[in-house]
C-alpha positions as CSV (number, residue, x, y, z in Angstrom):
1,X,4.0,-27.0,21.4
2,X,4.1,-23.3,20.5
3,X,1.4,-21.7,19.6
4,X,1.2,-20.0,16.8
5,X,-0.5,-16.7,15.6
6,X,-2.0,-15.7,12.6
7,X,0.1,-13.7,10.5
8,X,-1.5,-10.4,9.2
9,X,-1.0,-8.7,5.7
10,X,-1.6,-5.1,4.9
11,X,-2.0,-3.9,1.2
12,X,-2.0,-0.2,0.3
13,X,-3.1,0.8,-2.4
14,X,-2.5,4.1,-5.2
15,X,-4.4,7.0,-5.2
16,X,-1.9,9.6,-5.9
17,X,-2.7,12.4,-3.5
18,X,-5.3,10.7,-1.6
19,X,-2.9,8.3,-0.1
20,X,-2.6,10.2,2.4
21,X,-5.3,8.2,4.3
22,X,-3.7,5.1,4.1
23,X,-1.6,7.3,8.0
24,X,-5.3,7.3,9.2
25,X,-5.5,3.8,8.7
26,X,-2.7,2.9,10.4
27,X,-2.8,5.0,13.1
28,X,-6.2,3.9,14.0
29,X,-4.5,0.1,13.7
30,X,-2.2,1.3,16.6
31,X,-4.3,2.7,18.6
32,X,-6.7,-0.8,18.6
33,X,-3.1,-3.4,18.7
34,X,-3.9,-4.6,15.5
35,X,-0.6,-6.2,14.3
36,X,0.7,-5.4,10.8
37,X,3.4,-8.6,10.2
38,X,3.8,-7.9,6.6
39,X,3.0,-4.8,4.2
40,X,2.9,-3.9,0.6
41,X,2.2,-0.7,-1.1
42,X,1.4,0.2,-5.2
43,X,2.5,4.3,-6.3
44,X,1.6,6.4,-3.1
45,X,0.7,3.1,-1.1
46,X,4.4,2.4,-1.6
47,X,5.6,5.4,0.1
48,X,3.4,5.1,3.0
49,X,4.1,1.5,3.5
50,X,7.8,2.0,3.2
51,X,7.9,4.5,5.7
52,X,6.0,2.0,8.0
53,X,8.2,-1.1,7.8
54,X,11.2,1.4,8.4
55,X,9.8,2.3,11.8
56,X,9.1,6.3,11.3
57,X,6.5,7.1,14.0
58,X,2.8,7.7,13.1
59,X,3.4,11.6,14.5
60,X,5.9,12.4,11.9
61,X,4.5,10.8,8.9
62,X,1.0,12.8,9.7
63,X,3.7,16.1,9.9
64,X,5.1,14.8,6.7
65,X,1.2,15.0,4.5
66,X,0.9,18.7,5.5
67,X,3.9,20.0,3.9
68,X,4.1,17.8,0.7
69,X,3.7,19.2,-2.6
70,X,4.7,18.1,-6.5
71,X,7.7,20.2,-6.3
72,X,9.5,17.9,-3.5
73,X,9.0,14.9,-5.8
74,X,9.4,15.9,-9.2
75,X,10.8,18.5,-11.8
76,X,10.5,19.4,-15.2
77,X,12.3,17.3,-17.5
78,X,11.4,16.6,-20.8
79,X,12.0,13.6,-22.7
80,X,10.7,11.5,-25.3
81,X,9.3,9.0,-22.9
82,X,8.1,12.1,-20.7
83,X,6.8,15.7,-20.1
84,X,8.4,15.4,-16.3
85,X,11.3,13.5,-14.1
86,X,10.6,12.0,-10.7
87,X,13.7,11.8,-9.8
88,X,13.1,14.3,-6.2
89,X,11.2,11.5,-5.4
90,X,14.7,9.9,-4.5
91,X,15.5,12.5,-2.7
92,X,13.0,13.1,-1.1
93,X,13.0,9.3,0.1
94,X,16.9,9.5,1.1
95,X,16.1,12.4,2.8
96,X,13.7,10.5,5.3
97,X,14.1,7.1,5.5
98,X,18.4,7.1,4.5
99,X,19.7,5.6,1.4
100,X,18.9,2.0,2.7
101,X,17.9,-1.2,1.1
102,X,14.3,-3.2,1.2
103,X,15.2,-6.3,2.7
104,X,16.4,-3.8,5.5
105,X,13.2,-3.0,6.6
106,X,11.9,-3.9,10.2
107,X,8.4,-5.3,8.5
108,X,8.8,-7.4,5.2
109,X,8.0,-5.0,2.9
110,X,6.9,-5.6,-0.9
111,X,6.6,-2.7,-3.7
112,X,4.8,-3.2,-7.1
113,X,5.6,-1.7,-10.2
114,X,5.4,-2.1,-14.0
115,X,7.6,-3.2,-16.9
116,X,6.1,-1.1,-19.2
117,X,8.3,-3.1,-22.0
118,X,7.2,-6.5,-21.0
119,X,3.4,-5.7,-19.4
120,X,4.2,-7.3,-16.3
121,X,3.7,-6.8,-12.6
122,X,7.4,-6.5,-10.9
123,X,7.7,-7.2,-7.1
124,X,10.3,-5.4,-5.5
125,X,11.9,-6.7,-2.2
126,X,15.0,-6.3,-2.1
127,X,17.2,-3.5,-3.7
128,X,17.2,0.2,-3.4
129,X,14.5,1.5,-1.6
130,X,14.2,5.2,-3.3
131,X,14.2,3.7,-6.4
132,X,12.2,0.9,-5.7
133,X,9.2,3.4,-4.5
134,X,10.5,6.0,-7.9
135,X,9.0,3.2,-9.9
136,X,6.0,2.5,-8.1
137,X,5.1,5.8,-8.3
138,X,6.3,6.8,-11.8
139,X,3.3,8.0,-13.8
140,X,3.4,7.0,-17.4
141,X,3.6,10.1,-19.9
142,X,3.5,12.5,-16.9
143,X,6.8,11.0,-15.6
144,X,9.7,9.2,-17.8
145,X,9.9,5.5,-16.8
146,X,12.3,4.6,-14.0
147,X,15.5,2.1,-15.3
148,X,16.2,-0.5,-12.8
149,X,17.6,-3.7,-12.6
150,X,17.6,-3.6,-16.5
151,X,13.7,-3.1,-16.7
152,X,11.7,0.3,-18.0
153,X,9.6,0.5,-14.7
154,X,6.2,2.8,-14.2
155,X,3.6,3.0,-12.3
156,X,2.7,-0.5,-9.9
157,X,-1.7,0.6,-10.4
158,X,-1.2,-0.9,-14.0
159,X,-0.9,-4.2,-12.8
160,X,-2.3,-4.5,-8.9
161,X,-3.6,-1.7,-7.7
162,X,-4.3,-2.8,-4.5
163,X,-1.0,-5.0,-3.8
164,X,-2.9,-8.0,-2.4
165,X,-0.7,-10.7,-4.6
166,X,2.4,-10.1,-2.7
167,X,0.5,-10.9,0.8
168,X,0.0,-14.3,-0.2
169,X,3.6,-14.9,-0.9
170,X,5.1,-13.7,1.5
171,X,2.9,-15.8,4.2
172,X,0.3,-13.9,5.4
173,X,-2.6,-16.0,6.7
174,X,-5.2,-12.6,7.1
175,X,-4.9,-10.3,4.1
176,X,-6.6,-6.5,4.7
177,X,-7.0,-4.3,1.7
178,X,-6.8,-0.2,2.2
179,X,-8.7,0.8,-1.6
180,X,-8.9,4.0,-1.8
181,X,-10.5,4.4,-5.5
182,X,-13.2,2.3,-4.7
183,X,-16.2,5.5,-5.1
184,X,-14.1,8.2,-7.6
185,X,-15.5,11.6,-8.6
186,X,-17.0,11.8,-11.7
187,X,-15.8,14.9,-13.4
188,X,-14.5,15.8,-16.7
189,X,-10.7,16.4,-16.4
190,X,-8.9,19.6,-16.7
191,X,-5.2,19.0,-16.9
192,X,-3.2,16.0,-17.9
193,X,-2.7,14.2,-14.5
194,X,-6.7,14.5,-13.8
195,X,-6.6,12.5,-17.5
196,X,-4.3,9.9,-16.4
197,X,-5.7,9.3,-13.0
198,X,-9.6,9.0,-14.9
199,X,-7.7,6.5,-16.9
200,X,-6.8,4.5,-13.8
201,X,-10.0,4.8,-12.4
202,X,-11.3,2.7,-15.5
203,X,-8.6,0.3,-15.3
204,X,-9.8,-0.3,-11.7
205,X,-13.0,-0.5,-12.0
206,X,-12.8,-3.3,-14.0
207,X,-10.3,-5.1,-12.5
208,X,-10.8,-4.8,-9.1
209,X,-14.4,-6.4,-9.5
210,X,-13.3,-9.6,-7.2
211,X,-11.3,-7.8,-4.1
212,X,-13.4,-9.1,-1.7
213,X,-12.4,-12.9,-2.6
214,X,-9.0,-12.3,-2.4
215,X,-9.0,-10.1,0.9
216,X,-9.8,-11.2,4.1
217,X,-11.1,-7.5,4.8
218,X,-11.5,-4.7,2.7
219,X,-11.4,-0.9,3.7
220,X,-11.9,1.7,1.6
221,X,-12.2,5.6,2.8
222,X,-15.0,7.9,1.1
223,X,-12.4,10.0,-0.6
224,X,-15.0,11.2,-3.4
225,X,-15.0,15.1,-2.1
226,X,-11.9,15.6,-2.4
227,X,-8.9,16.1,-5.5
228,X,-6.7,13.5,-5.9
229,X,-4.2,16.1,-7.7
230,X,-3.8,18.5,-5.3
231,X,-2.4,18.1,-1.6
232,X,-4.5,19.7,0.6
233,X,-6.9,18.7,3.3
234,X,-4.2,16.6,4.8
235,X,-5.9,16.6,8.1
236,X,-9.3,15.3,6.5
237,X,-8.1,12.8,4.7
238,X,-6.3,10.9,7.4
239,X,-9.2,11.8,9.4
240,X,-10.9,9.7,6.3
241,X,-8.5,6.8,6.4
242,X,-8.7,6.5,10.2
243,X,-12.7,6.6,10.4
244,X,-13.3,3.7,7.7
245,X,-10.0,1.3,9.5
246,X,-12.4,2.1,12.6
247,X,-15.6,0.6,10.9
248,X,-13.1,-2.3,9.9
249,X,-12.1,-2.9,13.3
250,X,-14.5,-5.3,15.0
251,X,-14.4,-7.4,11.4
252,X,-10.5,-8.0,12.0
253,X,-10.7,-9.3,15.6
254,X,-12.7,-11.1,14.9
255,X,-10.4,-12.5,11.6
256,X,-7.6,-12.7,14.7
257,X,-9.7,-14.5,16.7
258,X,-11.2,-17.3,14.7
259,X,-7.7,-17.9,13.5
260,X,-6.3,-18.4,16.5
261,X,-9.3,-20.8,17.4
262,X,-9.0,-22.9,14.7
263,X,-4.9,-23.4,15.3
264,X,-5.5,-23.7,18.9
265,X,-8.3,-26.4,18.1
266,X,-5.9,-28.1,15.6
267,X,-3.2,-28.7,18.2
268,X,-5.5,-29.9,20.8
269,X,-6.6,-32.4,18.5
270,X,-3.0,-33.4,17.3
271,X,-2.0,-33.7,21.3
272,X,-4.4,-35.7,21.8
273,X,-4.2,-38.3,19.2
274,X,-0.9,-38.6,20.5
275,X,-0.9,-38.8,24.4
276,X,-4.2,-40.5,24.7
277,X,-5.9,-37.6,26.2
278,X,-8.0,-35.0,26.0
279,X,-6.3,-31.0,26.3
280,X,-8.1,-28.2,28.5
């Protein structure tokens, strides 16, 4: 019989400008083997994760968090349903990864959004990748909602922040959670997008009460010094990610191993019911 290994899920979480430590974390996966078999992202987690399963080395996606800004992935557009357009997000997207499809990717990838219409979480795997990750991003009020697939899409931290749901469905057997709002600053905002992301903070606070029963492992980088607004300190914030992946390390080998234990202790007992004696 074949033996089988355990199946690892990554979920990446938002955090607007902070996501940039979710290419800490993986790189510091690489450099230890740790396999990444399936991966879902939520607003920046989406981007990250997408440019994972597509294959784009860890080197260039470290280059790409010291030149990014707001003006590569939005513009001024107002609207009755926003004060901005995200639609240089799609560009930006094409621009790196090609105009390419989901179910294309070399990981099984899965991006959350929300119908803001209905109030429900939307799974993305398949479709258009750009505007898959245009959704998942798309802050309410700050950005016009994203039309797709005839739904009014926004941002995927209204409904999962950290994108753990879409792990269990897909077959993951070892789910690892990348939260990056898990210790926010508390400071009283001074533009619109600091208002919004307090207002996320809140929703997560609440709701994300019982991660650690639904993850196998959680890891979540002290981003507190630094502004999730603003891109800057690119270089600490990986530097961030990949220190608290490190910390997780030892806790997911040992996940590994135990998992292939208890298969490899399952089959031995299932040959030997059936041949009459006992495996080595």
């Amino acid at each position: 019989m074949e033996k089988k290994v355990p199946k690892v899920g990554l979920a990446l979480s938002g955090g607007a400008t902070l996501g940039i430590a979710h290419v800490g974390v993986l790189k510091a996966f690489a450099d230890h083997k740790i396999p990444i078999d399936y991966i879902s992202g939520t607003s920046t987690g989406s981007l990250v994760a997408a440019c994972f399963a597509f294959g784009m080395p860890l080197s260039q996606m470290i280059e790409i968090t010291e030149s990014l800004g707001w003006k590569k992935i939005s513009k001024f557009g107002y609207s009755k349903l926003g004060i901005n357009s995200n639609k240089p997000m799609s560009v930006f997207i094409t621009d790196l990864l090609g105009d390419v499809k989901i179910e294309d990717a070399k990981i099984p990838l899965a991006i959350v959004a929300t119908d803001i219409e209905s109030y429900e979480m939307v799974v993305l795997r398949e479709g258009s990748l750009h505007e898959a990750i245009r959704a998942s991003t798309c802050i309410p009020g700050f950005f016009a909602p994203v039309e797709l697939n005839g739904r009014m899409l926004v941002d995927g931290v209204l409904s999962e922040n950290l994108p753990l749901s879409p792990l269990y469905d897909m077959g993951a057997t070892i789910k690892i959670g990348v939260n990056l709002s898990s210790n926010p600053v508390k400071a009283r905002p001074q533009n619109i997008l600091e208002v919004i992301g307090n207002s996320y903070t809140v929703l997560s606070r609440h709701r994300d009460i019982n991660l650690n029963s639904r993850a196998d492992v959680i890891i979540e980088p002290d981003l507190n010094k630094f502004d999730f607004t603003k891109f800057k300190d690119a270089d600490q914030i990986v530097e961030e990610g990949y220190n608290a992946a490190l910390k997780a390390i030892p806790e997911i080998q040992e996940k590994l191993s135990t998992h292939r234990e208890k298969k490899e202790g399952w089959l031995s007992e299932l040959l030997s019911f059936f041949t009459g004696k006992p495996q080595s």
